[in-house]
C-alpha positions as CSV (number, residue, x, y, z in Angstrom):
1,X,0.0,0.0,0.0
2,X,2.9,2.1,0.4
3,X,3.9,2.6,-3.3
4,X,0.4,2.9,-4.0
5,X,0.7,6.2,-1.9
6,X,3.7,7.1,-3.3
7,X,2.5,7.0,-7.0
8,X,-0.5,8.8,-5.4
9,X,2.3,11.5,-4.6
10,X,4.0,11.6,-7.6
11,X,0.4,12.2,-9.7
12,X,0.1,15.3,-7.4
13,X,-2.4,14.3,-5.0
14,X,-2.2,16.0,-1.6
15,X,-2.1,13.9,1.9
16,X,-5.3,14.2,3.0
17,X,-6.6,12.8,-0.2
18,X,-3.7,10.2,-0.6
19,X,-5.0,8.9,3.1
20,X,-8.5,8.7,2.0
21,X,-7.9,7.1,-1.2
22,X,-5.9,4.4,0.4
23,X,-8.6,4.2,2.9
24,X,-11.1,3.5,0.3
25,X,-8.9,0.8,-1.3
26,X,-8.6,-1.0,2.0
27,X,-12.0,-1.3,2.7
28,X,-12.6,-2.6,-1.2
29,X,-9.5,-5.0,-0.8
30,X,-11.4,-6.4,2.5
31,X,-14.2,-6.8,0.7
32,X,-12.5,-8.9,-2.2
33,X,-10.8,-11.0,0.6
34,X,-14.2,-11.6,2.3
35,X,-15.7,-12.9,-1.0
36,X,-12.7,-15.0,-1.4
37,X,-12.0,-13.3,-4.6
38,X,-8.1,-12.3,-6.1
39,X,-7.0,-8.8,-7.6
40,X,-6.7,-10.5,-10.7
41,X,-10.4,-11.8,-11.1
42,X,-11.7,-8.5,-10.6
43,X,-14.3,-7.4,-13.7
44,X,-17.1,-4.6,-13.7
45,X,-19.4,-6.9,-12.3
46,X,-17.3,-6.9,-9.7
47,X,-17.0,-3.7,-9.1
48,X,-20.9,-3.1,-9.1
49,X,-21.8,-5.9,-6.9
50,X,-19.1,-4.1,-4.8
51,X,-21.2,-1.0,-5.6
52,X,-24.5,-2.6,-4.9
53,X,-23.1,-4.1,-1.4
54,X,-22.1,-0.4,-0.5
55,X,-25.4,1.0,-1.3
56,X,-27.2,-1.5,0.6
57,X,-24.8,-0.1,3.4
58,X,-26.7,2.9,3.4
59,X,-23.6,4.6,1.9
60,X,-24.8,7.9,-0.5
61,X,-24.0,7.8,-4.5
62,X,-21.7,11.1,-4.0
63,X,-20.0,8.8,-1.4
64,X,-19.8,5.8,-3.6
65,X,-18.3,7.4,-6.6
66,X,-15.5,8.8,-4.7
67,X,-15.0,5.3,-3.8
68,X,-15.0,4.0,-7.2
69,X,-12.6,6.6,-8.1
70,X,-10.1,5.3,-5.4
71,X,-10.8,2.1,-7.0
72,X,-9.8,3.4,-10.6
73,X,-6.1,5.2,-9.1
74,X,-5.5,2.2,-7.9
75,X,-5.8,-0.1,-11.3
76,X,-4.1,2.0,-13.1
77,X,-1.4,2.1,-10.3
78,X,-1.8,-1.7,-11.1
79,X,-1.2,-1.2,-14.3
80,X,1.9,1.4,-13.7
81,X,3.5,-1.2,-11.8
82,X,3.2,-4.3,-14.7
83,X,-0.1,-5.9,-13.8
84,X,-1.5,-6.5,-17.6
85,X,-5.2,-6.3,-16.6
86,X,-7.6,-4.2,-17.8
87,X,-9.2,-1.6,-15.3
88,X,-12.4,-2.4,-14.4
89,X,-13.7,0.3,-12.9
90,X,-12.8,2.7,-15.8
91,X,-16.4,4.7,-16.8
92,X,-18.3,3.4,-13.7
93,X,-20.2,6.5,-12.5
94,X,-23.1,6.0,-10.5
95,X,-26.2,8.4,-11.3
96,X,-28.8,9.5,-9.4
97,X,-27.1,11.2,-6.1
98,X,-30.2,13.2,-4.2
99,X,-30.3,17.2,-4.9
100,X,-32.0,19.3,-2.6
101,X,-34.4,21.8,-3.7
102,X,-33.9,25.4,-2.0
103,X,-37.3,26.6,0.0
104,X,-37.5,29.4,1.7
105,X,-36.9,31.6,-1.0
106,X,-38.0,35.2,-1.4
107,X,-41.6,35.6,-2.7
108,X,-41.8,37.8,-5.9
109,X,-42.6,40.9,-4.0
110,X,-39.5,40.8,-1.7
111,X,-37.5,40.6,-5.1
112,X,-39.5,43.4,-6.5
113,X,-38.6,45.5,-3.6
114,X,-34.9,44.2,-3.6
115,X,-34.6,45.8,-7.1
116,X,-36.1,48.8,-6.4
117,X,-34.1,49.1,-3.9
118,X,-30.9,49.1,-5.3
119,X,-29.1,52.6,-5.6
120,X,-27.3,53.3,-8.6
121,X,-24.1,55.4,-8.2
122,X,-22.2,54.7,-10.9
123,X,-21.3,52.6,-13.8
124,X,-20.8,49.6,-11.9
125,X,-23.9,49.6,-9.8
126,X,-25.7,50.5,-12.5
127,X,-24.3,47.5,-13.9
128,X,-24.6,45.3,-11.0
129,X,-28.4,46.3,-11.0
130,X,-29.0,45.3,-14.5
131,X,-27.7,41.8,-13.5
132,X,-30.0,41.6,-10.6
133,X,-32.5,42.4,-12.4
134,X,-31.6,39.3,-14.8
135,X,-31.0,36.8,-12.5
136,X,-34.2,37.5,-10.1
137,X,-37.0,38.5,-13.5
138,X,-35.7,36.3,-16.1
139,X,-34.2,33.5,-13.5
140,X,-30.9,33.1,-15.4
141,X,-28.0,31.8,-13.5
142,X,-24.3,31.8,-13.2
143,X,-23.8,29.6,-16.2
């Protein structure tokens, strides 16, 4: 595990994120060992039952992909070191991770009065108010 770290290093990685990527890799390398299965064996079905056994741990997709990404340092650290197999957990990405829709928001009056309220002194306010304006009538966004 300690040249997986290191080539962890080399690509640039910090050390909080080495530490958590080798953390990931033990727990999948435990997992492997507990369904009596080698490094060599692995295929993507592997790699989703692995995924399906950490959902049904109550583990979150966001959670899960980072996991899987872990997983896909460490093949091609595999591969790096000689290993001739294929990585099999190259283009796994989980959809479907749980957004959270913003409440609370400001009715259309309190925008109104938001706008209005904005003094213009100069150019740049008077830009800044055009873009409020934008964002809160026509509900355009960042992008």
């Amino acid at each position: 595990m300690n040249k997986f770290e290191t080539y962890l290093e080399e690509e640039g990685f910090k050390p909080d994120t080495v530490t958590q990527h080798r953390f990931y890799v033990s727990y999948f390398l435990s997992y492997i060992a507990e369904e009596s299965l080698a490094l060599e064996q692995i295929t993507y079905t592997e790699v989703l039952d692995y995924a399906d056994r950490l959902k049904q741990e109550g583990k979150g997709i966001n959670l899960i992909n980072r996991m899987m990404l872990a997983l896909r340092y460490y093949f091609n650290y595999l591969q790096n070191e000689g290993f001739a197999m294929p990585n099999p957990v190259a283009g796994i990405q989980l959809k479907g991770s749980v957004r959270v829709v913003p409440h609370d928001l400001l009715s259309r009056e309190d925008m109104e009065a938001l706008y209005n309220s904005y003094n213009i002194v100069d150019d740049r306010t008077h830009r800044n108010k055009l873009i409020l304006g934008l964002l809160s009538s026509q509900a355009l966004t960042r992008e």
